[in-house]
SEZAKOL-273156 format. One record per residue (C-alpha): residue number from 0; residue in three letters; x, y, z. Coordinates in steps of 0.1 Angstrom, whole numbers. Layout:
<n:NUM res:ala c1:X c2:Y c3:Z>
...
This chain:
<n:0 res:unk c1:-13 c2:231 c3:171>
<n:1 res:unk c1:-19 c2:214 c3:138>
<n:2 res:unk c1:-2 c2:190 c3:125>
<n:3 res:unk c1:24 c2:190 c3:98>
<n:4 res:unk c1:21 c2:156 c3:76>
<n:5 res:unk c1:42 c2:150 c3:43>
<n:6 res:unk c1:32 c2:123 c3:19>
<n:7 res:unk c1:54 c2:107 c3:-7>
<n:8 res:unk c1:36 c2:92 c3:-37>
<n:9 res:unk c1:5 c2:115 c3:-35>
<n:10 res:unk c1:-2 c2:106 c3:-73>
<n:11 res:unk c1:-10 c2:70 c3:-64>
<n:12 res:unk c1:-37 c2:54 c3:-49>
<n:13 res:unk c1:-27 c2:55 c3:-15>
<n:14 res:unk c1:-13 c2:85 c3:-20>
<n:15 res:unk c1:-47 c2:95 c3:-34>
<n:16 res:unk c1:-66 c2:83 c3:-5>
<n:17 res:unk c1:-44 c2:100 c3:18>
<n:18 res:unk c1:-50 c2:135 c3:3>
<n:19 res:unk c1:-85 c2:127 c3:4>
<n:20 res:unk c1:-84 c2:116 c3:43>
<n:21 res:unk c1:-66 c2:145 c3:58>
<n:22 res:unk c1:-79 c2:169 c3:38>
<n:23 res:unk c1:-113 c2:163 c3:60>
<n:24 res:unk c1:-89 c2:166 c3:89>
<n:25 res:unk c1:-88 c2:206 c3:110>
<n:26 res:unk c1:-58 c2:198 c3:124>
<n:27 res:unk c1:-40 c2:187 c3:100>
<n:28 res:unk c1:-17 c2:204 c3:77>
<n:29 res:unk c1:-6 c2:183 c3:48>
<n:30 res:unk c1:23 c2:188 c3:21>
<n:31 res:unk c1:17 c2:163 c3:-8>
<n:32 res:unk c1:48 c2:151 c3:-30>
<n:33 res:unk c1:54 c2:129 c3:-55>
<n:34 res:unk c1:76 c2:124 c3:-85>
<n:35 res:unk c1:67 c2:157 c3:-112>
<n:36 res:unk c1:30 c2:171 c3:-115>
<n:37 res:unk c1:2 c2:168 c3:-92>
<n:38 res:unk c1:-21 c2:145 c3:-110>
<n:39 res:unk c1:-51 c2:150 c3:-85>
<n:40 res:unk c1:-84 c2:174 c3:-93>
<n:41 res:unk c1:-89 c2:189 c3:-65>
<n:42 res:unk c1:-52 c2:213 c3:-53>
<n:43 res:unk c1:-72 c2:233 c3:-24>
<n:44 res:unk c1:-63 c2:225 c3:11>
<n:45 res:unk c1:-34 c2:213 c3:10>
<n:46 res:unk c1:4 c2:222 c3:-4>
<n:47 res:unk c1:16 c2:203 c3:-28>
<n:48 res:unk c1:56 c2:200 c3:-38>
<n:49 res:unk c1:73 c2:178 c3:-63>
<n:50 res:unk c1:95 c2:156 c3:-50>
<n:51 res:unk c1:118 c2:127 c3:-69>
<n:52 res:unk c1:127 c2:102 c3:-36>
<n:53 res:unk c1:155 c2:88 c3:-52>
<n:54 res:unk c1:175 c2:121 c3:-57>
<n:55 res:unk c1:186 c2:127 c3:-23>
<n:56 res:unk c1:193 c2:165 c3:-22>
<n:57 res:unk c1:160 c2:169 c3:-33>
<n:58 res:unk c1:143 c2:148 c3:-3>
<n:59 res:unk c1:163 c2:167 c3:22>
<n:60 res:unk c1:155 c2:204 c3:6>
<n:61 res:unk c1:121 c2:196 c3:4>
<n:62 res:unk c1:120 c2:179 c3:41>
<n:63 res:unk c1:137 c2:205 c3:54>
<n:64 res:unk c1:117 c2:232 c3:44>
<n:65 res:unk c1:86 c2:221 c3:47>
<n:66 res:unk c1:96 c2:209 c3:81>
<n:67 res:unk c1:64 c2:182 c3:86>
<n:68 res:unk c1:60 c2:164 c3:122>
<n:69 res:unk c1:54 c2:131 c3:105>
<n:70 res:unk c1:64 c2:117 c3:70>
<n:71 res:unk c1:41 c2:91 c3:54>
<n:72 res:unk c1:64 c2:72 c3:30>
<n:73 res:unk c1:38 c2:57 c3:2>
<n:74 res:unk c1:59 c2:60 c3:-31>
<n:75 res:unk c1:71 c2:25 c3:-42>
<n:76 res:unk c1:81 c2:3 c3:-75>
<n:77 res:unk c1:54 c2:-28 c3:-69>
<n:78 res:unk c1:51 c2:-45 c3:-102>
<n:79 res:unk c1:69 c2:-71 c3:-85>
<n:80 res:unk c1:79 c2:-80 c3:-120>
<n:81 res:unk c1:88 c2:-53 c3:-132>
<n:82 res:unk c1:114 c2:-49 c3:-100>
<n:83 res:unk c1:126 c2:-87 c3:-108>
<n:84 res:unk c1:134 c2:-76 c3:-148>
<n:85 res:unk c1:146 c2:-36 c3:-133>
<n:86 res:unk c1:167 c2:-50 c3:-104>
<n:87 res:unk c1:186 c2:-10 c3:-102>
<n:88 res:unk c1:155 c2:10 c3:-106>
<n:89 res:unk c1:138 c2:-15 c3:-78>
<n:90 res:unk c1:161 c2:-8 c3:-55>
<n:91 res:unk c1:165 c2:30 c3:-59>
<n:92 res:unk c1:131 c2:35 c3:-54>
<n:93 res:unk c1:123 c2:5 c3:-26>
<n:94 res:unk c1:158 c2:12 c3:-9>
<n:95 res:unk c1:178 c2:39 c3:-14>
<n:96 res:unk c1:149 c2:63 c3:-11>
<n:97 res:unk c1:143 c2:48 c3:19>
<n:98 res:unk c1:175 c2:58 c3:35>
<n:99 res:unk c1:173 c2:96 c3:19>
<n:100 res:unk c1:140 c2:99 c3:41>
<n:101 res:unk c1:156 c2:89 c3:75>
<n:102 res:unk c1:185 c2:112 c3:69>
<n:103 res:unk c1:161 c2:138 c3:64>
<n:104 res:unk c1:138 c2:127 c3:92>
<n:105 res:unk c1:167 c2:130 c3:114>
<n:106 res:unk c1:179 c2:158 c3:106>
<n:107 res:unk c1:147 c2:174 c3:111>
<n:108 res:unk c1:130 c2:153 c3:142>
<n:109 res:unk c1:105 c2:140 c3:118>
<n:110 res:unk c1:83 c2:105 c3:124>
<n:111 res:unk c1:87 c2:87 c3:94>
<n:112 res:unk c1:58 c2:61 c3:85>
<n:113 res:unk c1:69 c2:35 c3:60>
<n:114 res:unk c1:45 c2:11 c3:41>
<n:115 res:unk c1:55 c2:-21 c3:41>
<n:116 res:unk c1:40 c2:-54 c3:22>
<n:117 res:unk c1:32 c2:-89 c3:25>
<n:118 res:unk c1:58 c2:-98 c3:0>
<n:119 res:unk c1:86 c2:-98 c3:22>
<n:120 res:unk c1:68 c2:-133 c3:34>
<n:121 res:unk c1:78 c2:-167 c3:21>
<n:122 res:unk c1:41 c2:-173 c3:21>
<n:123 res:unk c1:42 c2:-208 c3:40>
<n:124 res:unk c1:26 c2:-201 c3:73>
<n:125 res:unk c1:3 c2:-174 c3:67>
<n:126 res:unk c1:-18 c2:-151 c3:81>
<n:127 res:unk c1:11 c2:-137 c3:98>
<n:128 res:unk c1:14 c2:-114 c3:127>
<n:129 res:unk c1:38 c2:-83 c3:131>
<n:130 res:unk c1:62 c2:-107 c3:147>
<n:131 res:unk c1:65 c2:-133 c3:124>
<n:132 res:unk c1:98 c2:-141 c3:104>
<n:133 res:unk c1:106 c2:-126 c3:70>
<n:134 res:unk c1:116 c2:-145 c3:43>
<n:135 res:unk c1:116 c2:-130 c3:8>
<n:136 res:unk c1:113 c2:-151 c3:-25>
<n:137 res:unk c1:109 c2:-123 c3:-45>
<n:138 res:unk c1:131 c2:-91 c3:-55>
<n:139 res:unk c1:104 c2:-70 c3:-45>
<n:140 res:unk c1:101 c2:-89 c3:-14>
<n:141 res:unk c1:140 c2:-86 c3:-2>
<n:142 res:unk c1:136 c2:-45 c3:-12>
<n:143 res:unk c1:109 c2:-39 c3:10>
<n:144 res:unk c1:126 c2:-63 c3:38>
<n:145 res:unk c1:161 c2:-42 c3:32>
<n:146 res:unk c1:139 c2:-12 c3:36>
<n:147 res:unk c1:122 c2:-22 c3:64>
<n:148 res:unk c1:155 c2:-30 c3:84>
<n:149 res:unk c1:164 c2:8 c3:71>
<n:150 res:unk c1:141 c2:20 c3:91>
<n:151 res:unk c1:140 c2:0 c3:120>
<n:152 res:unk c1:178 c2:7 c3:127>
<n:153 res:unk c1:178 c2:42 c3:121>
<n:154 res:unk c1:173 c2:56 c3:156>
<n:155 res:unk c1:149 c2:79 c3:144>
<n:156 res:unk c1:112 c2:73 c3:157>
<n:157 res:unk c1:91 c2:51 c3:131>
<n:158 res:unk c1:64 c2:31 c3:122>
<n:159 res:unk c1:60 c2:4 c3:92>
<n:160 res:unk c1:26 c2:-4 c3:80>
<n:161 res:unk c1:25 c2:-40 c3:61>
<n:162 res:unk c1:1 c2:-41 c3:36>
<n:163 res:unk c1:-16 c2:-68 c3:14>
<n:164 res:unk c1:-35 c2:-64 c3:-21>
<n:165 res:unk c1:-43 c2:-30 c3:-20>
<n:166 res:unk c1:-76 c2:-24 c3:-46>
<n:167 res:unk c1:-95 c2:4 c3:-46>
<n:168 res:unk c1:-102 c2:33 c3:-76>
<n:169 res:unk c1:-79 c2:67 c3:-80>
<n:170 res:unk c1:-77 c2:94 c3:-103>
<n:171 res:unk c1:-58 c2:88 c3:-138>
<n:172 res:unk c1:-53 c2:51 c3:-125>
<n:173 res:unk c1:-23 c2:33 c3:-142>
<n:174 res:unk c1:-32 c2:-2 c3:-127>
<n:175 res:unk c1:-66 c2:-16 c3:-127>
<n:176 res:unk c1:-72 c2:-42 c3:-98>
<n:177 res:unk c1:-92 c2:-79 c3:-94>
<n:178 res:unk c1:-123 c2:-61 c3:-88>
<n:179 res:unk c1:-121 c2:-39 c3:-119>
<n:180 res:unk c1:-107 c2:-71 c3:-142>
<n:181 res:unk c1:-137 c2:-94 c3:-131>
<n:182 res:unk c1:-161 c2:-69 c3:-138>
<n:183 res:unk c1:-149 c2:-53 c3:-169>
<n:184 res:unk c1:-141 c2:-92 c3:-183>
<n:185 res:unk c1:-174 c2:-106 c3:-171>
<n:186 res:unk c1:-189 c2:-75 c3:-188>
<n:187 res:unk c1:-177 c2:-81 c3:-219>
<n:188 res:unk c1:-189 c2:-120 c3:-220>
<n:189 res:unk c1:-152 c2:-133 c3:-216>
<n:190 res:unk c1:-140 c2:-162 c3:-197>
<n:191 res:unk c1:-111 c2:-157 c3:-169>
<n:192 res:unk c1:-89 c2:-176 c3:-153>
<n:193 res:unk c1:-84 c2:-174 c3:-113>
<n:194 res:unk c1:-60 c2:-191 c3:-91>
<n:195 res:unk c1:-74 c2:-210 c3:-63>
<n:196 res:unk c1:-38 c2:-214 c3:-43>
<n:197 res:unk c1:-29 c2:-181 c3:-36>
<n:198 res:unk c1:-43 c2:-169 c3:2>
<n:199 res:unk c1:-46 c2:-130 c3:9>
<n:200 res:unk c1:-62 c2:-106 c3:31>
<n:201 res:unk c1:-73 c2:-81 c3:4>
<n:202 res:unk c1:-72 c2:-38 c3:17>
<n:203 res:unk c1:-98 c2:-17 c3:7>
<n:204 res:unk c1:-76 c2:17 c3:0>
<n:205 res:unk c1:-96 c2:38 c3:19>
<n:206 res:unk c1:-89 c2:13 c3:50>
<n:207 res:unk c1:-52 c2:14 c3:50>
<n:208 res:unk c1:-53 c2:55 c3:45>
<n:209 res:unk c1:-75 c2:49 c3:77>
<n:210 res:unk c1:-48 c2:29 c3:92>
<n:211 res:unk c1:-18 c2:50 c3:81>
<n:212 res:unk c1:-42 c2:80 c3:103>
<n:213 res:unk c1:-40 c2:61 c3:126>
<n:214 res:unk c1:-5 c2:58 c3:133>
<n:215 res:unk c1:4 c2:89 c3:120>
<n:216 res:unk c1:-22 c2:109 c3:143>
<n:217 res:unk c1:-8 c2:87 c3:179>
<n:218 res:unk c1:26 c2:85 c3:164>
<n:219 res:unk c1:30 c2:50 c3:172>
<n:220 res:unk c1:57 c2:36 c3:171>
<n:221 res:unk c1:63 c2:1 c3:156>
<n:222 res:unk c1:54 c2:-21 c3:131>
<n:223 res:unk c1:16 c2:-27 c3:125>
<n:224 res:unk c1:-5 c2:-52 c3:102>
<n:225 res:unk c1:-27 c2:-33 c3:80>
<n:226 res:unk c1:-48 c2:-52 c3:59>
<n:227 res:unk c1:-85 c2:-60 c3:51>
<n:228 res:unk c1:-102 c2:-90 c3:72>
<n:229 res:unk c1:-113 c2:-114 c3:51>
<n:230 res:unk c1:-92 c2:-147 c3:40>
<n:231 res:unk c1:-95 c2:-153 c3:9>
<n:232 res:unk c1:-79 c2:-167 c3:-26>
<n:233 res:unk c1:-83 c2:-147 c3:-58>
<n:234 res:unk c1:-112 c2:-170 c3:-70>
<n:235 res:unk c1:-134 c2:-163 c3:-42>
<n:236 res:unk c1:-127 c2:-125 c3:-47>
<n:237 res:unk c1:-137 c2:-130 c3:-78>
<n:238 res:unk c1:-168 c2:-148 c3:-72>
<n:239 res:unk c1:-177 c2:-121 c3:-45>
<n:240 res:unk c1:-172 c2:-95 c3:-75>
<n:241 res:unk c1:-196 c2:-114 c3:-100>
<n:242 res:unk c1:-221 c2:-116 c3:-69>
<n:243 res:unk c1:-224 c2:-82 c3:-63>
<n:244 res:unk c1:-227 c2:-65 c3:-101>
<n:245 res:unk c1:-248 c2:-97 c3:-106>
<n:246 res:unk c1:-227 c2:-115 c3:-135>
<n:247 res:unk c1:-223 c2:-146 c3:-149>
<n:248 res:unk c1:-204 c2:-163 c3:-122>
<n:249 res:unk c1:-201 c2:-198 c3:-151>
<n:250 res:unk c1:-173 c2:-176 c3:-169>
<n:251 res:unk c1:-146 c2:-178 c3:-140>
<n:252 res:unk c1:-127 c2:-210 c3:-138>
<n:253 res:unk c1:-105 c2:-224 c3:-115>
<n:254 res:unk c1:-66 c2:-220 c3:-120>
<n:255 res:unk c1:-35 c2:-228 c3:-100>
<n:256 res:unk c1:-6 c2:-206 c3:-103>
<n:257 res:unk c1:19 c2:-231 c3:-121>
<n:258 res:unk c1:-6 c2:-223 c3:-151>
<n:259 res:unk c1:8 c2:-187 c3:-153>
<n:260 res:unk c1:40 c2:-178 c3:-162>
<n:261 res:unk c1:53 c2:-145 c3:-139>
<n:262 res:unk c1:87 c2:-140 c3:-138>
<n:263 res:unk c1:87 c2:-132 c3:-97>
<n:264 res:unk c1:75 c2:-156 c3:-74>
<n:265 res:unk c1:46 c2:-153 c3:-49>
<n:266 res:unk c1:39 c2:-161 c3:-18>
<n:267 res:unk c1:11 c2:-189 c3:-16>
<n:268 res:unk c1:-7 c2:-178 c3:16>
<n:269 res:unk c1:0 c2:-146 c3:34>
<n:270 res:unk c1:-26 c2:-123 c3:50>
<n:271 res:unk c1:-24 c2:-107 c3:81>
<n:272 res:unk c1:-36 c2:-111 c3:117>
<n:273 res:unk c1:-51 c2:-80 c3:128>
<n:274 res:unk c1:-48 c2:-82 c3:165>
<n:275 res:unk c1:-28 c2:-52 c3:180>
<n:276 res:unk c1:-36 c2:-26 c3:154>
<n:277 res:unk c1:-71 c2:-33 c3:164>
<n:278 res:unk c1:-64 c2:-32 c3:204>
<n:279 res:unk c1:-35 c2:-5 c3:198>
<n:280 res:unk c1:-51 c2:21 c3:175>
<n:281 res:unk c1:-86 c2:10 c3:169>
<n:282 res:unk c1:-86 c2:-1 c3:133>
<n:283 res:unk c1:-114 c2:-15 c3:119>
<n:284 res:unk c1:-115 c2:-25 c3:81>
<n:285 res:unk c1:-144 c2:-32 c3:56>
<n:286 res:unk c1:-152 c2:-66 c3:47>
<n:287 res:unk c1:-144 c2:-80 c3:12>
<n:288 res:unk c1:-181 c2:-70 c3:0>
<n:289 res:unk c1:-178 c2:-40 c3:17>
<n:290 res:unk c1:-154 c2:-27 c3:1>
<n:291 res:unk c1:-167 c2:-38 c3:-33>
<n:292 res:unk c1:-195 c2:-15 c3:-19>
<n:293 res:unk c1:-174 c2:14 c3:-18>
<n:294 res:unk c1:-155 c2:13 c3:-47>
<n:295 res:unk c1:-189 c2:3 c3:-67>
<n:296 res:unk c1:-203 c2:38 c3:-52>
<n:297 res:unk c1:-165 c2:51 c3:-69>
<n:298 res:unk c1:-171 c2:37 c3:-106>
């Protein structure tokens, strides 16, 4: 028996990664959706359907014909600023869709995977672990956290993959990420500012696609840190990313983040402890220079 997977958000770059992934997969049979045309090259191997998450009919049509075994819910609004300016857009898309998918999963005996974030942290006490206390300081943050409890509470079977910093390179990308910046600035002979006291565990793309597998393939259940390995601050990313392309490492200073002006706040150190998705489902990520690797081999 194959098995039937639906993503949301296929145009983006986990979405991206996704298609990618289970394409490679014989037993899987995947229905890609996302919000008007498929933006991706390749449309062999897999179905793909439009679907707008926040207009509910829709979401249950489409889920209930395609009838999947397990929804992976990627879509999201995370500019985090752009949620703190677009409070009603934010929480349509973070929220509301959110509650559209478990109606449909239960109408249907669907496994719904939701990706989660790092942002529904205050950031005080990380790297956190799947049991650690949420604390938003952010719109963005108390969206995902709403959406979260969603899904936790909706008697359906789930999973939520938290995720933190996810780089990596897609098709017809509409956000670039650190490791594209740093190269393209240093490239161009410019000098960048980095902040020092922000703490992350950056994600390769292709590892939390891995990850989201994973879950989705053992439909397990519960809530799972998915992240990259490595602890780091955005400086020493972007010191790794000069290293590698061999650039002049002289043109990054040191910032701290009072020195930008963002209208959401952050949280200073997050980052995630990886010990039960590696003893649960086996996941392995890259390293930080590993992944630069990957997506240098992407360019």
């Amino acid at each position: 028996m194959k098995k039937r997977i639906l993503i949301t958000g296929s145009n983006g770059l986990l979405g991206q990664k996704l298609v990618d992934l289970l394409t490679q997969k014989p037993d899987v049979e995947l229905i890609a959706t996302a919000r008007g045309a498929n933006r991706l090259p390749e449309s062999d191997r897999y179905l793909y359907q439009p679907m707008d998450i926040t207009d509910r009919q829709q979401v249950l049509d489409v889920v209930g014909e395609a009838k999947p075994d397990v929804i992976i819910h990627t879509a999201a609004m995370t500019n985090v600023d752009q949620c703190e300016s677009e409070k009603e857009a934010c929480w349509a898309q973070n929220v509301k869709a959110v509650e559209y998918l478990v109606e449909a999963c239960r109408s249907n005996d669907v496994f719904l995977l939701h990706v989660s974030t790092d942002f529904i942290f205050d950031g005080a006490a990380g790297p956190y672990t799947e049991e650690a206390e949420a604390n938003p300081i952010s719109f963005y943050g108390w969206s995902k956290y709403a959406a979260e409890k969603v899904v936790i509470h909706s008697g359906i079977q789930w999973a939520i993959a938290r995720t933190v910093l996810v780089y990596g390179i897609a098709h017809d990308m509409s956000r670039s990420n650190i490791i594209l910046w740093v190269k393209k600035s240093l490239e161009e002979g410019k000098t960048i500012k980095v902040v020092t006291d922000q703490w992350r565990t950056p994600t390769l793309a292709e590892d939390l696609a891995l990850g989201c597998w994973l879950i989705a393939d053992q439909e397990a259940e519960g809530i799972y840190n998915i992240s990259g390995k490595d602890f780091l601050n955005p400086y020493e990313m972007a010191i790794k990313t000069a290293d590698y392309f061999q650039l002049d490492k002289s043109l990054i200073t040191q910032a701290d983040s009072s020195t930008f002006s963002q209208p959401a706040k952050r949280p200073p150190r997050t980052g995630f402890v990886l010990d039960k998705p590696r003893r649960v489902l086996g996941y392995e990520p890259k390293s930080f220079e590993e992944g630069i690797a990957v997506l240098a081999a992407q360019i």
